[in-house]
Gaussian input, Z-matrix of N, CA and C with variables (Angstrom, degrees):
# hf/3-21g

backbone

0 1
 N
 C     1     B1
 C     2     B2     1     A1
 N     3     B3     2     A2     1     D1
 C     4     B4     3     A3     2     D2
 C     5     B5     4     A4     3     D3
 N     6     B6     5     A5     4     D4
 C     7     B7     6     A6     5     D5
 C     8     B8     7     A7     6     D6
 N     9     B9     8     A8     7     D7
 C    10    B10     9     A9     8     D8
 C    11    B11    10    A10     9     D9
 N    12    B12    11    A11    10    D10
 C    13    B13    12    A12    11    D11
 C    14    B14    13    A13    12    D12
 N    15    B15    14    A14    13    D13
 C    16    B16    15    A15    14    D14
 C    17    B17    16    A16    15    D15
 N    18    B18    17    A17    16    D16
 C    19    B19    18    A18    17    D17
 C    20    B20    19    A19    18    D18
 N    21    B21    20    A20    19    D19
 C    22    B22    21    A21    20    D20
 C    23    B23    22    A22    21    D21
 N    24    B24    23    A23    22    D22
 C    25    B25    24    A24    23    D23
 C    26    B26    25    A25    24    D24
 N    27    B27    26    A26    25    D25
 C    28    B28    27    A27    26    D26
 C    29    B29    28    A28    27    D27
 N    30    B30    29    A29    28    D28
 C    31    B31    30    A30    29    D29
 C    32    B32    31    A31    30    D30
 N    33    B33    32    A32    31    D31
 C    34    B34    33    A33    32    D32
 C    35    B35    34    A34    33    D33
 N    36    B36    35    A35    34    D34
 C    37    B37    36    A36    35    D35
 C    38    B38    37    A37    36    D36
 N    39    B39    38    A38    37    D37
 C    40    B40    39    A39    38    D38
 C    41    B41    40    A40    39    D39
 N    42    B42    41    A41    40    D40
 C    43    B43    42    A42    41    D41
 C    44    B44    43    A43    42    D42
 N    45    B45    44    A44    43    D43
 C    46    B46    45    A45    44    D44
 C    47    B47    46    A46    45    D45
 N    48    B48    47    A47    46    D46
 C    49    B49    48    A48    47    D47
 C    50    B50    49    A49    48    D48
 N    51    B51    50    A50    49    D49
 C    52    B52    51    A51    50    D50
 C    53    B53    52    A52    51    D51
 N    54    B54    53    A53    52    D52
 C    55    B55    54    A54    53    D53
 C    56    B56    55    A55    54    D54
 N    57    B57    56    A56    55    D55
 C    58    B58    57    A57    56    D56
 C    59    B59    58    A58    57    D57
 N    60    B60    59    A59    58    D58
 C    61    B61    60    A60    59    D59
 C    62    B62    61    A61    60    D60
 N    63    B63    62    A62    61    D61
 C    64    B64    63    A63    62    D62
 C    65    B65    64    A64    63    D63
 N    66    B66    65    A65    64    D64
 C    67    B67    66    A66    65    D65
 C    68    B68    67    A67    66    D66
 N    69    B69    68    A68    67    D67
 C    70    B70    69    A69    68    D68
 C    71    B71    70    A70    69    D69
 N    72    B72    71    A71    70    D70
 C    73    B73    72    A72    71    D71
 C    74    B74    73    A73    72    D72
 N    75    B75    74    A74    73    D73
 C    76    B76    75    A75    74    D74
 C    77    B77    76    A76    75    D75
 N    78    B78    77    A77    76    D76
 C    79    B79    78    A78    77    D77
 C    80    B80    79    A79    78    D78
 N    81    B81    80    A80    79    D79
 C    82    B82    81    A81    80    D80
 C    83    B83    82    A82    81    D81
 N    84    B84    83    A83    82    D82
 C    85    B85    84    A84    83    D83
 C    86    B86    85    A85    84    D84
 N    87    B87    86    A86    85    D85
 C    88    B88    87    A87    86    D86
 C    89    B89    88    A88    87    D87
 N    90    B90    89    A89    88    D88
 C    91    B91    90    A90    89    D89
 C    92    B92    91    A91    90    D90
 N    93    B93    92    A92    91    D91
 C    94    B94    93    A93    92    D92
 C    95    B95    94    A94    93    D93
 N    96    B96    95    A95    94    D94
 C    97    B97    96    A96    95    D95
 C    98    B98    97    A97    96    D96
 N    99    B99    98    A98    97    D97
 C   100   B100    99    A99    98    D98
 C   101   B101   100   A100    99    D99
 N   102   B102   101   A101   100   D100
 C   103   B103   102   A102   101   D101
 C   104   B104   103   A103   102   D102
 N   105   B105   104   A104   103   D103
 C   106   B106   105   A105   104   D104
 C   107   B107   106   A106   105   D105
 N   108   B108   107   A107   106   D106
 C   109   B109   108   A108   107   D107
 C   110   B110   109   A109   108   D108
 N   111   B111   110   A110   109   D109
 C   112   B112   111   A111   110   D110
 C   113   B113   112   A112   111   D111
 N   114   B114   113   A113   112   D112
 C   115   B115   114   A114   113   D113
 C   116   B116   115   A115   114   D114
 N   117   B117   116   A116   115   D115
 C   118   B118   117   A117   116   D116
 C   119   B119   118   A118   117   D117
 N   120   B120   119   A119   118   D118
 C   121   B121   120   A120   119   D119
 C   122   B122   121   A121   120   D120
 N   123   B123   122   A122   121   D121
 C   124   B124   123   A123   122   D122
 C   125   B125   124   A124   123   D123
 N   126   B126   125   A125   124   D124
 C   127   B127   126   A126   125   D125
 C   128   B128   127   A127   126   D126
 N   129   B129   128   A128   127   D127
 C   130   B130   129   A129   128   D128
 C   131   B131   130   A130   129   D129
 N   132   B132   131   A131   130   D130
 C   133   B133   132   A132   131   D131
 C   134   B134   133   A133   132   D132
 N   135   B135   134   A134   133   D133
 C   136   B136   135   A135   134   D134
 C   137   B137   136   A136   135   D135
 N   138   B138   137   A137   136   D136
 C   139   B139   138   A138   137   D137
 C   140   B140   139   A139   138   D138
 N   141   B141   140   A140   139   D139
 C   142   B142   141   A141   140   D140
 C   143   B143   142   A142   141   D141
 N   144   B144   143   A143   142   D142
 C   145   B145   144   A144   143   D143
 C   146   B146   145   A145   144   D144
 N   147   B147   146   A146   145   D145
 C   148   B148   147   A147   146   D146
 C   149   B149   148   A148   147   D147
 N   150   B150   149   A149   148   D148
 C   151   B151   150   A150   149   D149
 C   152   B152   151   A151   150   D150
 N   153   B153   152   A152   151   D151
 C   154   B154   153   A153   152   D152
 C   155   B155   154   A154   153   D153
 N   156   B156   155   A155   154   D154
 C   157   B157   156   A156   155   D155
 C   158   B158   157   A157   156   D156
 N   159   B159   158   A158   157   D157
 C   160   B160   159   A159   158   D158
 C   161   B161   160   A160   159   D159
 N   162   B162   161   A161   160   D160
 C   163   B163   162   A162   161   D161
 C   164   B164   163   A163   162   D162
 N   165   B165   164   A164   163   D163
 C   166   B166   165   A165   164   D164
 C   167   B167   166   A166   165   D165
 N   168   B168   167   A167   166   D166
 C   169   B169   168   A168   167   D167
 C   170   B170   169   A169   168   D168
 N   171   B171   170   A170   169   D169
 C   172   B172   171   A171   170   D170
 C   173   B173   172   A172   171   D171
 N   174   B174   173   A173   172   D172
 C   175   B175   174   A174   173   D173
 C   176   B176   175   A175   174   D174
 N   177   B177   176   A176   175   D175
 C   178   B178   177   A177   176   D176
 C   179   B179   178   A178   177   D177
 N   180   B180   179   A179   178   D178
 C   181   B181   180   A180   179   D179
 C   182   B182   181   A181   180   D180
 N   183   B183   182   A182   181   D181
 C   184   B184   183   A183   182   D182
 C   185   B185   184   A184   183   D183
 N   186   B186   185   A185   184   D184
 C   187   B187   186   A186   185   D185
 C   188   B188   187   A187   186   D186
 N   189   B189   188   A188   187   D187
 C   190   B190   189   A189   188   D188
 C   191   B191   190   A190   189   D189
 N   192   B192   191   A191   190   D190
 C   193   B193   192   A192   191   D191
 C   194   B194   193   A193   192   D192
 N   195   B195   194   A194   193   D193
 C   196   B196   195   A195   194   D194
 C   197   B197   196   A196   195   D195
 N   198   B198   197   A197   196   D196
 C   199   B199   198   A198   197   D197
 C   200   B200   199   A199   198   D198
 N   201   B201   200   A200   199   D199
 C   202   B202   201   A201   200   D200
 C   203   B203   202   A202   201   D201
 N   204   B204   203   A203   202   D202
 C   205   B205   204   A204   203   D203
 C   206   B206   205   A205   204   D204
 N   207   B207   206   A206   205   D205
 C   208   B208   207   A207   206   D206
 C   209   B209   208   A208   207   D207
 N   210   B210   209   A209   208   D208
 C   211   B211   210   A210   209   D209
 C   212   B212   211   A211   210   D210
 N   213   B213   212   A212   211   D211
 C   214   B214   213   A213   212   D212
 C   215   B215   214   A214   213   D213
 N   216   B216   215   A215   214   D214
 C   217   B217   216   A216   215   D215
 C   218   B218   217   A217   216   D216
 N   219   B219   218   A218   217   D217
 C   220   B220   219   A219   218   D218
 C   221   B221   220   A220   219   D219
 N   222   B222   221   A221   220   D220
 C   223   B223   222   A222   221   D221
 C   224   B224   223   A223   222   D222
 N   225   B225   224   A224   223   D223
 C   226   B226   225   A225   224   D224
 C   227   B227   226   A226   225   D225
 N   228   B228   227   A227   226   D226
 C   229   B229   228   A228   227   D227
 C   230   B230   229   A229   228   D228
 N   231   B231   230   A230   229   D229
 C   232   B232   231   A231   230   D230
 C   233   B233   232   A232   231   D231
 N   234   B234   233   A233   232   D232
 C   235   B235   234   A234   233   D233
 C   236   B236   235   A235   234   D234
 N   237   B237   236   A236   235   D235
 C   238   B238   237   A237   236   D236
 C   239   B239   238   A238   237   D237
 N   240   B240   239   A239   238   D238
 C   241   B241   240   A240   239   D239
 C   242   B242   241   A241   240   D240
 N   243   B243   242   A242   241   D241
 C   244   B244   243   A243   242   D242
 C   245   B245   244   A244   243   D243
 N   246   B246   245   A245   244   D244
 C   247   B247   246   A246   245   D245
 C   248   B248   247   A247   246   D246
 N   249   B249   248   A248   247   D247
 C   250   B250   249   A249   248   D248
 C   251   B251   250   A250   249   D249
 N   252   B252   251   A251   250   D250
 C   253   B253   252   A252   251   D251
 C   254   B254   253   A253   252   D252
 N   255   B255   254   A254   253   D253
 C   256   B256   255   A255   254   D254
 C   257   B257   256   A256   255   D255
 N   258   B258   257   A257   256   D256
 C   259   B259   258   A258   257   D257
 C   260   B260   259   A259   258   D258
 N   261   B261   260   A260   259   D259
 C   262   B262   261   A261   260   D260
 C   263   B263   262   A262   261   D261
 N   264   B264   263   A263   262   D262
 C   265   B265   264   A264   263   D263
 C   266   B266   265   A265   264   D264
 N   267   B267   266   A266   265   D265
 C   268   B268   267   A267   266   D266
 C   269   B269   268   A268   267   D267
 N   270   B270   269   A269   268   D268
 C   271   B271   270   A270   269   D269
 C   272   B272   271   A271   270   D270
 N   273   B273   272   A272   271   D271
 C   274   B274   273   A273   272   D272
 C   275   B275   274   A274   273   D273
 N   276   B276   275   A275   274   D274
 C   277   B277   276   A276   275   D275
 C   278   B278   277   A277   276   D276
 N   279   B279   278   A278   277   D277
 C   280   B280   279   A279   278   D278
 C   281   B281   280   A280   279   D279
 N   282   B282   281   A281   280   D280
 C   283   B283   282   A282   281   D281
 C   284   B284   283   A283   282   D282
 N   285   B285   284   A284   283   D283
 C   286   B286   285   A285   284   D284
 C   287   B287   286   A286   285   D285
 N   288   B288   287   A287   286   D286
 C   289   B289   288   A288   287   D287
 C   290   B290   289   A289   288   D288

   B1=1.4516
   B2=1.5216
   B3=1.2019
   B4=1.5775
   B5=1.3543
   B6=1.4870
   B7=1.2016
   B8=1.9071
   B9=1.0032
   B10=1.5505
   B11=1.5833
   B12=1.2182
   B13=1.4265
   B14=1.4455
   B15=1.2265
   B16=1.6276
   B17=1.7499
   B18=0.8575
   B19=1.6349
   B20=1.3327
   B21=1.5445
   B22=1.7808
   B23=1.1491
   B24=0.9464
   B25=1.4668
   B26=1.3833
   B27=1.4378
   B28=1.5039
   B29=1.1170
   B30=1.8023
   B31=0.9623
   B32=1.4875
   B33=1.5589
   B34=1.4087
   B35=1.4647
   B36=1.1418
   B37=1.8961
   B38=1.7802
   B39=1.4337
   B40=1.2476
   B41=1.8064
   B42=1.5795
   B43=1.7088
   B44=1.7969
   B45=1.6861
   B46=1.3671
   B47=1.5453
   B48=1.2383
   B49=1.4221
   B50=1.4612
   B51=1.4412
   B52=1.0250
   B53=1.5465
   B54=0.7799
   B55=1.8172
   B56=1.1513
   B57=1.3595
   B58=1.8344
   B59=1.6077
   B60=1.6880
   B61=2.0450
   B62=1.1405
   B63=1.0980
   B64=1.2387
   B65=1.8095
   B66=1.1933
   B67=1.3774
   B68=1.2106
   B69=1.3913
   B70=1.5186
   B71=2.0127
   B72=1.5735
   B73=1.1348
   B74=1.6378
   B75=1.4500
   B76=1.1367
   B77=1.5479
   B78=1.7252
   B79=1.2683
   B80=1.8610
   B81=1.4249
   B82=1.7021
   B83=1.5884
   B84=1.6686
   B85=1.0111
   B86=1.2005
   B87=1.1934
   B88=1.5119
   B89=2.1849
   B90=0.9568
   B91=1.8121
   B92=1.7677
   B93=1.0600
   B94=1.7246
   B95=1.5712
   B96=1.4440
   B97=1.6631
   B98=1.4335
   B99=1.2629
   B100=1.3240
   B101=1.5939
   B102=1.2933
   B103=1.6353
   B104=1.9218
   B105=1.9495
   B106=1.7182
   B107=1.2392
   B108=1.2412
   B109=1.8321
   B110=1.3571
   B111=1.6528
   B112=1.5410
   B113=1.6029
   B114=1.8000
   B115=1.3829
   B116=1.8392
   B117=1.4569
   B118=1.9115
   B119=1.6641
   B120=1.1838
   B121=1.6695
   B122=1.7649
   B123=0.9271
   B124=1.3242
   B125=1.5704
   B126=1.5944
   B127=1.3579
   B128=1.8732
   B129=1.3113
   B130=1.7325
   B131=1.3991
   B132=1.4941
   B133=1.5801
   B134=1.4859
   B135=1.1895
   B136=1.3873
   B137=1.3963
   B138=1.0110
   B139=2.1616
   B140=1.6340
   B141=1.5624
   B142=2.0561
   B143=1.3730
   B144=1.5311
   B145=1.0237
   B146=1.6610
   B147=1.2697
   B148=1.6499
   B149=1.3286
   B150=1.2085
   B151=1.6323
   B152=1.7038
   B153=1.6932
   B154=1.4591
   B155=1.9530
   B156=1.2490
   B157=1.2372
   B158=1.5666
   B159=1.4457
   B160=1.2880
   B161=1.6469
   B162=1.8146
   B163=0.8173
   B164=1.6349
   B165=1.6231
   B166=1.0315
   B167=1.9855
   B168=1.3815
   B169=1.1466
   B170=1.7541
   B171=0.7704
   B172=1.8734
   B173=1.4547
   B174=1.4852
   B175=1.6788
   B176=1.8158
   B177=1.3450
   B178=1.4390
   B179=1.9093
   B180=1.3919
   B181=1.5363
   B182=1.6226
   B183=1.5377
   B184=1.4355
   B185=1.7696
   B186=1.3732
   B187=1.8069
   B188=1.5017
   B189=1.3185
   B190=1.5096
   B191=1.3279
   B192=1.6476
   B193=1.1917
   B194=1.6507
   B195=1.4477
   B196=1.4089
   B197=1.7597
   B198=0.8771
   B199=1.6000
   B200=1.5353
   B201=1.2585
   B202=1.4448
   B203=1.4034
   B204=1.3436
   B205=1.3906
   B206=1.7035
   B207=1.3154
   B208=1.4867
   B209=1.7435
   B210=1.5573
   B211=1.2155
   B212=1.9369
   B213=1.7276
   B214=1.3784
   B215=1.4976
   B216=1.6225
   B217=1.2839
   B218=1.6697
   B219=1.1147
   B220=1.2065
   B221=1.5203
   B222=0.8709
   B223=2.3525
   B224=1.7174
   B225=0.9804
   B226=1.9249
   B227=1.7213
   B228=1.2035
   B229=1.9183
   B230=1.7330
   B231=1.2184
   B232=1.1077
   B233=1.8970
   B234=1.0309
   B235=1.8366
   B236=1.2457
   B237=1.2032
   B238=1.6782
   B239=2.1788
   B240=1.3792
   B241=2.0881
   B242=1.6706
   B243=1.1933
   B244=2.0120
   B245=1.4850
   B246=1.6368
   B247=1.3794
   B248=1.5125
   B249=1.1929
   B250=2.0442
   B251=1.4984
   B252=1.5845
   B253=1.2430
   B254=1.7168
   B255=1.8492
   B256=1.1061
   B257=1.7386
   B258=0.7380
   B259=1.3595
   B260=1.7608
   B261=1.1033
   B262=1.7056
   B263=1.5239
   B264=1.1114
   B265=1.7413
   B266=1.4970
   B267=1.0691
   B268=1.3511
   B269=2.0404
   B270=1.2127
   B271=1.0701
   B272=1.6837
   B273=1.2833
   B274=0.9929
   B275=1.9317
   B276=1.2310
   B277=1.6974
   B278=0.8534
   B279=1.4933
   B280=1.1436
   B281=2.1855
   B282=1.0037
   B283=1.3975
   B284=2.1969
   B285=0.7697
   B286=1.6733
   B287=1.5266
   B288=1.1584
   B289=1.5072
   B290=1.4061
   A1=108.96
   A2=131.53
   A3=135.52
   A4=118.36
   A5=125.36
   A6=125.67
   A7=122.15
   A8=105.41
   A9=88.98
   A10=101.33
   A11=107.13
   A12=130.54
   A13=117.40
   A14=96.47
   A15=97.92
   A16=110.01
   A17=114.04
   A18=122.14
   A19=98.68
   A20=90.79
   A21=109.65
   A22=117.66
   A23=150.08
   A24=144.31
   A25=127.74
   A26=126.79
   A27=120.36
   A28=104.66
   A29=123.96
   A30=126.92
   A31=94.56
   A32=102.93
   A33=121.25
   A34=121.24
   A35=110.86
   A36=122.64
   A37=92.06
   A38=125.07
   A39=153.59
   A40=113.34
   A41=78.90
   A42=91.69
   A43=84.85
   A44=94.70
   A45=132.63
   A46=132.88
   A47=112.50
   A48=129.23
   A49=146.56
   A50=114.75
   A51=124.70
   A52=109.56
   A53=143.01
   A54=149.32
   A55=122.68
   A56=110.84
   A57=114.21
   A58=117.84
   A59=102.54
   A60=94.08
   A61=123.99
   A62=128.50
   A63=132.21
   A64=104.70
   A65=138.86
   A66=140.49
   A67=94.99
   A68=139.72
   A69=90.02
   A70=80.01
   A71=113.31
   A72=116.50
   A73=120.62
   A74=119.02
   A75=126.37
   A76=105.73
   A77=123.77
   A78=104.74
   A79=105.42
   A80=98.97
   A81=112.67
   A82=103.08
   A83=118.77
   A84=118.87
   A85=118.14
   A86=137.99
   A87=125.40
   A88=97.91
   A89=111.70
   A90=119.22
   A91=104.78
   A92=105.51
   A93=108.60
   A94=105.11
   A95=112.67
   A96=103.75
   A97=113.42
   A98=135.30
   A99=126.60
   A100=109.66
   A101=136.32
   A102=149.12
   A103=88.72
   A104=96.75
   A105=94.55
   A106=125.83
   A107=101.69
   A108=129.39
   A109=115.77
   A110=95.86
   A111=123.49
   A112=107.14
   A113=103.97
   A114=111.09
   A115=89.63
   A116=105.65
   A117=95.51
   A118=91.79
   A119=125.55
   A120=130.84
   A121=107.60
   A122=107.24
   A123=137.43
   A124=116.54
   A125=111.15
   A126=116.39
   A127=131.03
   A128=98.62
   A129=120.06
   A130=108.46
   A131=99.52
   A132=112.17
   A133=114.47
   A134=128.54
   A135=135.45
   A136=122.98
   A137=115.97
   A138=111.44
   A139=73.51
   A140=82.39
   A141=89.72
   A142=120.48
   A143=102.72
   A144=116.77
   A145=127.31
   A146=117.52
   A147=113.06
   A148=124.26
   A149=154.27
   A150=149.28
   A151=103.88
   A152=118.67
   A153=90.29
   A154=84.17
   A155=114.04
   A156=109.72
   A157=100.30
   A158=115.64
   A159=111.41
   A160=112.60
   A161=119.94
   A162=160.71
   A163=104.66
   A164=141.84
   A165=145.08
   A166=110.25
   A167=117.24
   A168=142.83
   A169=107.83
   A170=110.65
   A171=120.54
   A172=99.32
   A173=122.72
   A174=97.37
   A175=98.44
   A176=137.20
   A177=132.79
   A178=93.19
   A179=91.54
   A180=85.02
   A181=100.43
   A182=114.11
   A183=141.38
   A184=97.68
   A185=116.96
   A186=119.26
   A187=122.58
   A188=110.42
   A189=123.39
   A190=113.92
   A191=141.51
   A192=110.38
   A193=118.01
   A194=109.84
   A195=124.75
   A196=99.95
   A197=120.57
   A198=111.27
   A199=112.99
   A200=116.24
   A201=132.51
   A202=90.65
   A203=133.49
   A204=110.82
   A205=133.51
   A206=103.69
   A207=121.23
   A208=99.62
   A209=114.89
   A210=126.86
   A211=102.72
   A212=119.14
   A213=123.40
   A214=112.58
   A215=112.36
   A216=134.52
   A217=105.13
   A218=145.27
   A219=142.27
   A220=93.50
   A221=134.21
   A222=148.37
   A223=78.31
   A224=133.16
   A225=109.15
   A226=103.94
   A227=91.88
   A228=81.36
   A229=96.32
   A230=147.92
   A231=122.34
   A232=98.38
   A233=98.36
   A234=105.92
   A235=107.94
   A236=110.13
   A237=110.31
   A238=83.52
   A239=81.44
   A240=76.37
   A241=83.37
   A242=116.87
   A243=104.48
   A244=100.47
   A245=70.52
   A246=119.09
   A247=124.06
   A248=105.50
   A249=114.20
   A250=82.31
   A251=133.80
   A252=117.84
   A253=107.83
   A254=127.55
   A255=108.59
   A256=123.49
   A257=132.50
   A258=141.81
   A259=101.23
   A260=130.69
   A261=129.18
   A262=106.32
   A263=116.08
   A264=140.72
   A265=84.65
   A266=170.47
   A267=157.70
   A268=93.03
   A269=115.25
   A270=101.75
   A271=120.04
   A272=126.40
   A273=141.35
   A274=104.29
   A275=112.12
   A276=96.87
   A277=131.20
   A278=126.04
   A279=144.92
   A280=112.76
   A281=110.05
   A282=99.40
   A283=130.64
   A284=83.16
   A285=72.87
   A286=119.96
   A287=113.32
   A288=124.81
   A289=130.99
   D1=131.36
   D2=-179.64
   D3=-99.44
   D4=18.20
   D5=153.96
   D6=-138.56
   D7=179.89
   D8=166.74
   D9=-160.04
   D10=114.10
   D11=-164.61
   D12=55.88
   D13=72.67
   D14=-178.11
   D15=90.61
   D16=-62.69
   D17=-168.31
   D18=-65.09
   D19=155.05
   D20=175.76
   D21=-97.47
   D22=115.83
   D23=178.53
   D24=-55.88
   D25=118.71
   D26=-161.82
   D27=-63.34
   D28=149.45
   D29=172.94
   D30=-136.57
   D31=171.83
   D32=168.05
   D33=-77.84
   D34=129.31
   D35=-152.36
   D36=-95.38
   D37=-74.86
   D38=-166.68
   D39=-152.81
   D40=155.23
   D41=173.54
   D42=-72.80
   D43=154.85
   D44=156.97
   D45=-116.72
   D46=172.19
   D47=139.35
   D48=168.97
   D49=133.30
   D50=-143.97
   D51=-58.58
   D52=152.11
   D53=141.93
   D54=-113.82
   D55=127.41
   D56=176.24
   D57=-115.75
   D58=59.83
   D59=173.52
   D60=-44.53
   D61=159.48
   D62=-178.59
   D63=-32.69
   D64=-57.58
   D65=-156.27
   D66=-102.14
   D67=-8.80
   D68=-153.67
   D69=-151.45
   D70=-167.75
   D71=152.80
   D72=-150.30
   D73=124.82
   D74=-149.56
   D75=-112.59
   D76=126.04
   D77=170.94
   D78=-115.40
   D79=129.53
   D80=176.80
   D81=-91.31
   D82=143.66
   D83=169.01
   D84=-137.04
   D85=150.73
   D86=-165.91
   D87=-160.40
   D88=160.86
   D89=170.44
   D90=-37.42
   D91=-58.53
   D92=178.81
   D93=-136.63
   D94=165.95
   D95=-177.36
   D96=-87.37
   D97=-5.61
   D98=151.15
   D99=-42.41
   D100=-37.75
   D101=-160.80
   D102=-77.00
   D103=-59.42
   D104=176.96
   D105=-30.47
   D106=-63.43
   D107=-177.57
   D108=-33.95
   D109=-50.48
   D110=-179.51
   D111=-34.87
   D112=-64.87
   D113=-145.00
   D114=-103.72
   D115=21.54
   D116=170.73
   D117=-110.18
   D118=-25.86
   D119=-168.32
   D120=-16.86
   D121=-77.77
   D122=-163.53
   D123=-91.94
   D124=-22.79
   D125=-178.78
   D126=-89.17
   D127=-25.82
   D128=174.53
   D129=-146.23
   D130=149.57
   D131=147.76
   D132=-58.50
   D133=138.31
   D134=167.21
   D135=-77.39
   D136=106.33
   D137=-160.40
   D138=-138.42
   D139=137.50
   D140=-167.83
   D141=3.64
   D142=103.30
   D143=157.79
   D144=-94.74
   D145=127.84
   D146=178.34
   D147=-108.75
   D148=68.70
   D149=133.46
   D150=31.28
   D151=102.92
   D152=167.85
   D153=-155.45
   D154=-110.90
   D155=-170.88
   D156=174.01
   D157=156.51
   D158=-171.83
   D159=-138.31
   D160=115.09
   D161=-151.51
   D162=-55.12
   D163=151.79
   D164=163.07
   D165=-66.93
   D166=9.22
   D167=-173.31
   D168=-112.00
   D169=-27.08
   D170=-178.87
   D171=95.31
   D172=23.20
   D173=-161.67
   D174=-96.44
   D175=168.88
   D176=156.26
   D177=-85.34
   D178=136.25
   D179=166.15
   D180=-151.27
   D181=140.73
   D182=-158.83
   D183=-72.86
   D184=118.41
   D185=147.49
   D186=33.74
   D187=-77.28
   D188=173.56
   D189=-81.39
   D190=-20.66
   D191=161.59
   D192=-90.50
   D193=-17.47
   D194=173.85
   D195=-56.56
   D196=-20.27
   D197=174.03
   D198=-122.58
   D199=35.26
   D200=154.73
   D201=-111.45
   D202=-112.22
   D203=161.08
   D204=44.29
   D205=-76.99
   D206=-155.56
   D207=-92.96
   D208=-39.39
   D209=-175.91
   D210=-67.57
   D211=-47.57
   D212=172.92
   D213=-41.50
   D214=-60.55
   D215=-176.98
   D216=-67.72
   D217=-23.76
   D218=139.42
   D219=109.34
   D220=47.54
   D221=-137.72
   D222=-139.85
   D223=-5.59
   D224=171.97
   D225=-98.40
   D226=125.89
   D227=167.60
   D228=-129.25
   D229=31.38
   D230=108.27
   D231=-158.22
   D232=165.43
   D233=-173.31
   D234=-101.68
   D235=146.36
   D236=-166.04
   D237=-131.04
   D238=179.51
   D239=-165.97
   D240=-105.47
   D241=160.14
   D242=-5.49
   D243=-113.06
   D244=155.00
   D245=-162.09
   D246=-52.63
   D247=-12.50
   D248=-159.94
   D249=-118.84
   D250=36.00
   D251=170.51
   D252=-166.02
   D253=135.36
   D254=-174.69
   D255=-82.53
   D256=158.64
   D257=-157.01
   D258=-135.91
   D259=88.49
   D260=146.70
   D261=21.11
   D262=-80.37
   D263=-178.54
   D264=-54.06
   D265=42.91
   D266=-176.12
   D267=-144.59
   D268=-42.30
   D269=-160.28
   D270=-109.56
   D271=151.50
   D272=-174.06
   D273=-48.27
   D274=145.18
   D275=-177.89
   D276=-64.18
   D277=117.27
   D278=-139.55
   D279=-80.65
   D280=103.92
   D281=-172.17
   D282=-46.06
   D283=85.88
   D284=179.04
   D285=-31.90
   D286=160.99
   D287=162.48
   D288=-156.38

């Protein structure tokens, strides 16, 4: 069931990741973050960059809660290491929107 009393249960939307240039903070999303990587190459300097994934909620959320998350919603069909963190390749195909 994908809600519980009314509510939808967050799920994992797409891989992410965060960027913080000097001014501003930018989130890229793409099928897996190799795709991210893709479309920052050529476009910014990378000044903390974070790996995370972005929620059926609009939220950015970091590795380890993205696979609390993904594990509730039942979106892993198999885990690759390591293990205490979600990985793209970890999850069932991810629905676009």
């Amino acid at each position: 069931m994908d809600n519980y009393k009314g509510v939808e249960i967050e799920k994992i939307v797409k891989a992410a990741i965060r960027v913080k240039p000097p001014t501003d903070e930018w989130i890229i999303t793409g099928s897996y973050h190799g795709e991210c990587l893709a479309k920052l190459r050529d476009e910014i300097r990378l000044i903390g960059r974070e790996d995370g994934f972005v929620t059926t909620y609009g939220r950015f959320v970091g590795r380890k809660e993205g696979l609390e998350i993904a594990k509730a919603a039942g979106q892993i069909v198999k885990k690759h290491n390591p293990k205490n963190v979600l990985l793209s390749e970890d999850l069932k195909e991810v629905p676009q929107k």
